[in-house]
N, C-alpha and C positions, 0 to 999 in steps of 0.2 A: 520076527521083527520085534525088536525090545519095545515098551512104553515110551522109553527118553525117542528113538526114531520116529516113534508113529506120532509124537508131540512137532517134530519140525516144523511142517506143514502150519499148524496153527502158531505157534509163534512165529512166522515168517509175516502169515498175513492180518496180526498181532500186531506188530511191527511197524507195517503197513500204515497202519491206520495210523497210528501214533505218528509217523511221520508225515502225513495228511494232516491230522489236526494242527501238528507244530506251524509246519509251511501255511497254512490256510489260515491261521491267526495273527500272521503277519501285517498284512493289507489292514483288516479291521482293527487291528492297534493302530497302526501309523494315521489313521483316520481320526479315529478317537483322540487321539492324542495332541493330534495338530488341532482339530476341533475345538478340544477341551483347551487347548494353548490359546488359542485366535480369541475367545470368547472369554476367559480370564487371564491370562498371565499376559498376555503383549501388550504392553503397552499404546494408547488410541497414538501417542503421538511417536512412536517409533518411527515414524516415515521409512528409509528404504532397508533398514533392517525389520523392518517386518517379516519380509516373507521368509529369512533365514531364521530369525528365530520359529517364525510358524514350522517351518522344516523341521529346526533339532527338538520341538516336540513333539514335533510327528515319530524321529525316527525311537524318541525314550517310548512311544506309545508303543513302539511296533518289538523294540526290546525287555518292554513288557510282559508282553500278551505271550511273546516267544518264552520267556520264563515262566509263565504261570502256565503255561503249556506241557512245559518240562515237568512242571511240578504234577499238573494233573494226570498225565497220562499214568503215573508212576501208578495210583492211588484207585484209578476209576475202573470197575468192572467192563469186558470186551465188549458185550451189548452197549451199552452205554458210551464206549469208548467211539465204535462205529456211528453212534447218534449226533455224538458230539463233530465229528468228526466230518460228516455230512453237513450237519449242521453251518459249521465255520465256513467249507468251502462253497457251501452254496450262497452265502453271504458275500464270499470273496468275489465270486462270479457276477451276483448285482452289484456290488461296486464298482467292476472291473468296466461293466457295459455302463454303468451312472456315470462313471470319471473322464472315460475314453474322448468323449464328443465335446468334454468339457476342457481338457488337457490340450484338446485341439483348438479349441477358440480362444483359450490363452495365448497359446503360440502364434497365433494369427495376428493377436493382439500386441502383443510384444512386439512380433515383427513390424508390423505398424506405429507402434511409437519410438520403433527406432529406425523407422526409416524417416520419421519425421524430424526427430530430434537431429539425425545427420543430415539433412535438409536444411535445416535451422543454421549449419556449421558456416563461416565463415569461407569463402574460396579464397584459395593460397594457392601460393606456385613455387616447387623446391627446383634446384637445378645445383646439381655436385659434379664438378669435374674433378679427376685426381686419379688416384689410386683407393678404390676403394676395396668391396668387395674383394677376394685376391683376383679373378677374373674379369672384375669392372670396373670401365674407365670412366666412364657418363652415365645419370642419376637424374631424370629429367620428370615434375610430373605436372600437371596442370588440373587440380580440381573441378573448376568450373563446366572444363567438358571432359571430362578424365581421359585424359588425355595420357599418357606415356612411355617415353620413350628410353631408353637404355643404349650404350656402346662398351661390347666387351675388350677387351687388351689386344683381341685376335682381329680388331677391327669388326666385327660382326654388329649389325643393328638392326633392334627390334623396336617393334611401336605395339600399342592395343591401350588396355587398360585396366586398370585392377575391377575383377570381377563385382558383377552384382550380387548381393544379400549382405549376411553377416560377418561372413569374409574379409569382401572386399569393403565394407563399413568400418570394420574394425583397424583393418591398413588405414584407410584415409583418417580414422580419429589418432591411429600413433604416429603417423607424420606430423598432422598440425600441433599434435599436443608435444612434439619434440620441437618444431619453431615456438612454439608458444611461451617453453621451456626458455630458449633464449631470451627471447624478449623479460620473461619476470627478473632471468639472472641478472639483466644488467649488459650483456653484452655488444647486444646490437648499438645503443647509446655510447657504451665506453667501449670500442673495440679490447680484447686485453692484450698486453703485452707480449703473452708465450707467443702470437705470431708471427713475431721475428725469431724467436729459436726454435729449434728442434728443425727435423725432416718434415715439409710439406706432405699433406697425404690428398689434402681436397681442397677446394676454393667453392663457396660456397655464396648462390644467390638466391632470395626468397623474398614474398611480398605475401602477407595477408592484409586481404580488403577487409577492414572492419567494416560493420555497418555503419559508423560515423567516420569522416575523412578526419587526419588524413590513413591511409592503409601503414599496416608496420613493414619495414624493409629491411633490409639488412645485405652486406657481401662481407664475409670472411672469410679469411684462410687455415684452414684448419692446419694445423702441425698437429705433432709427435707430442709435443710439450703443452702444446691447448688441451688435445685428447686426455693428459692424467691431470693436468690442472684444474680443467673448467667439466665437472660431470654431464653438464646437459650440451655438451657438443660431443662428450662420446655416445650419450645416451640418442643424439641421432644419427650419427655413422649406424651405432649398434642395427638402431631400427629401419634405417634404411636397407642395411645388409639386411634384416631380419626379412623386410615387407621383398624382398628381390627373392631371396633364396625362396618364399614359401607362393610366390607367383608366376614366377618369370614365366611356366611354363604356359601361360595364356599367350604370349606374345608371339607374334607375326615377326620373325627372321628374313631377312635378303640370302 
């Protein structure tokens, strides 16, 4: 067996190691990094860009470490190399167990200010007949007790209600903020014009209870010609397709 053969073996697990240190000094940059970002470089009054920027210097910290990892390994004796090497991942490891419990109480936390803040929302009521969806004739929902209900072309009709969590939060923020849409355009106030031209697609009824009276309301008819003219009555057909297509399957059918 040649010397360059009986070398494999140790440059394999040579290698090894070096691929260990790389990976295992990832974690402990991105820490550092964000660390080092949060406690100088961000701004006290950044408010909700805060935590993105804390991110992108986490991730320079974690692209860091990953380079000068590259660079060390090239340079540093095997002994040493396996030191180091241990060294990082066992660092990575008390991180992993320090973040984990903490990563989870955030979540917890979030999830709770956002189920507050959708709490806080206004109750509104959409109701679309037409042609919407290709498949859907009726677009019915009811905030207050989530209530709704759908009728497809085939005459088929379903009830239930857009699910609970973040999901089903996030549906009910893009409906209201597509009525809400209307109301800043101008529309509900001055119906426009395109509703006498074009192809009807939907007729459309809605009421948000403000917290002060009186609530905004609105009926329109949507055409063909409102859809390219007016963007915040396509931008709710869109969302209303959007919140059907990525639910519907919660609902109860006859």
């Amino acid at each position: 067996m040649t010397p360059a053969m009986n070398g494999v073996p140790g440059s394999r697990v040579r290698m090894a190691w070096k691929v260990l240190l790389v990976v295992a000094s990832i974690l402990p940059g991105m820490v550092l990094g964000a660390w080092l970002g949060a406690q100088l470089l961000v701004p006290r009054d950044a408010g909700l860009v805060a935590g993105a920027m804390v991110l992108w210097y986490g991730l320079l910290g974690g692209l860091a470490t990953v380079v000068a990892a590259l660079l060390l390994v090239r340079y540093v004796a095997a002994s040493r190399l396996r030191v180091a090497a241990l060294f990082m991942a066992g660092v990575s490891v008390v991180l992993l167990v320090w973040l984990t419990p903490r990563f989870a109480e955030m979540g917890t936390e979030r999830a709770e200010h956002r189920r507050q803040a959708v709490a806080m929302l206004p109750a509104f009521e959409l109701a679309l007949t037409g042609r919407l969806e290709p498949r859907l004739r009726r677009f019915i929902y009811t905030s207050r007790n989530n209530d709704w209900r759908i009728e497809r072309m085939d005459g088929t009709r379903c009830q239930g209600g857009l699910p609970e969590g973040k999901a089903g939060d996030r549906a009910r923020v893009e409906l209201l903020s597509a009525l809400r849409g209307l109301d800043v355009a101008g529309v509900l106030a001055v119906p426009p014009s395109c509703q006498q031209t074009g192809e009807l697609l939907a007729v459309l009824a809605m009421t948000i209870h403000e917290s002060r009276p009186p609530p905004t309301k609105g009926n329109l008819s949507l055409t063909t010609a409102c859809r390219a003219e007016v963007p915040e009555l396509a931008a709710l057909l869109e969302r209303v397709e959007r919140v059907y297509r990525l639910h519907q399957q919660g609902l109860t059918c006859d």
